[in-house]
C-alpha positions, 0 to 999 in steps of 0.5 A, a space after each residue: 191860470 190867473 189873470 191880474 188886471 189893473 184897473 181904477 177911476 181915472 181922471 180926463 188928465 190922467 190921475 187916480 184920486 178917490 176923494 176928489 171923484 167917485 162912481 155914480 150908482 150905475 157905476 159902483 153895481 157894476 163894482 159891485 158884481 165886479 169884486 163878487 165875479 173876482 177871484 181875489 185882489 192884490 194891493 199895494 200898502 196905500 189902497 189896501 189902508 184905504 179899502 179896509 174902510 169896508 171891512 167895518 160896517 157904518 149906519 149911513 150904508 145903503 144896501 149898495 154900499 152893504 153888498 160891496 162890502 160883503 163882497 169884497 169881504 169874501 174875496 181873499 187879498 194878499 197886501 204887498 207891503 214891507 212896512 205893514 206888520 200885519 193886515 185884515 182879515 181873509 188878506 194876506 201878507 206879502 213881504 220882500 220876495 212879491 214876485 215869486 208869490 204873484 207868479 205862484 198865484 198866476 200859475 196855481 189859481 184860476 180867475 181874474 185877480 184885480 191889481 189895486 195901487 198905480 205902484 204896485 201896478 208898476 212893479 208888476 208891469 215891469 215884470 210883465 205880470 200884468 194882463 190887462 188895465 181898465 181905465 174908469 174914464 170919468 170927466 174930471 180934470 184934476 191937474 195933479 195927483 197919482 198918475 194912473 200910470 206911475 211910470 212909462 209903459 210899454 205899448 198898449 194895445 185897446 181891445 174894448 171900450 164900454 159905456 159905463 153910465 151917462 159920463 164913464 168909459 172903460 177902456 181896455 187895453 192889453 199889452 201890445 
């Protein structure tokens, strides 16, 4: 059975934004070992536009940022949207009946699936789909943006927190 996790950066005061901080080197390897170990993601329209920046090659790449890419590349995605009318490459569409797909890849497929987009995170939650959510603390105070949570939560229950690299903790937590 699949395992969906929800995890992202987050800020000291609760928000998600990727242009406002990013993971330092340590952090982004162990992304980068993260989307290999994965067995697949499943975004919501927003994140998905932002990530299929990897799906193209760019000249100013390292060989860190080469190897998330090829990683993410080679994971399958599916993309729950109802205004996208097609998505990338090894991804997949998801349309109106979401819930019946994620249930049918939780029961049908082995592996931790990563849950991308605070929103998507919701739904999912709301149908009690979700196993568990990694918070990337970072000390950042943004003051506003996309919460982490998009909506109230039920109890949360903290099994693990690791030190990441010099400034980041993951915490995480499973519903209680």
């Amino acid at each position: 059975m699949a395992k969906l996790v929800f995890g992202m950066n987050q800020s000291l005061d609760g928000y998600v934004d990727h242009m406002a901080f990013a993971p330092g080197p340590a952090l982004f390897r162990h992304f980068i070992e993260q989307a290999r170990e994965q067995a697949g993601s499943v975004y919501g329209r927003s994140l998905y536009e932002v990530m299929r920046y990897w799906d193209d090659d760019h000249p100013e790449w390292g060989a860190d940022e080469r190897d998330f890419a090829e990683a993410w590349r080679n994971q399958p995605k599916w993309v729950v949207s109802r205004s996208l009318k097609s998505v990338g490459p090894n991804a997949t569409l998801v349309g109106d009946d979401f819930e019946a797909v994620i249930r049918g890849l939780k029961a049908e497929l082995d592996g931790e699936f990563e849950v991308g987009g605070p929103d998507l995170a919701r739904s999912l939650t709301d149908l009690g789909l979700i196993d568990a959510y990694r918070i990337y603390l970072h000390p950042v105070v943004l003051g506003h943006g996309k919460p982490f949570f998009a909506a109230p939560r039920p109890r949360l229950r903290l099994v693990a927190s690791d030190r990441m690299d010099e400034d980041v903790i993951r915490l995480t937590y499973v519903p209680a």
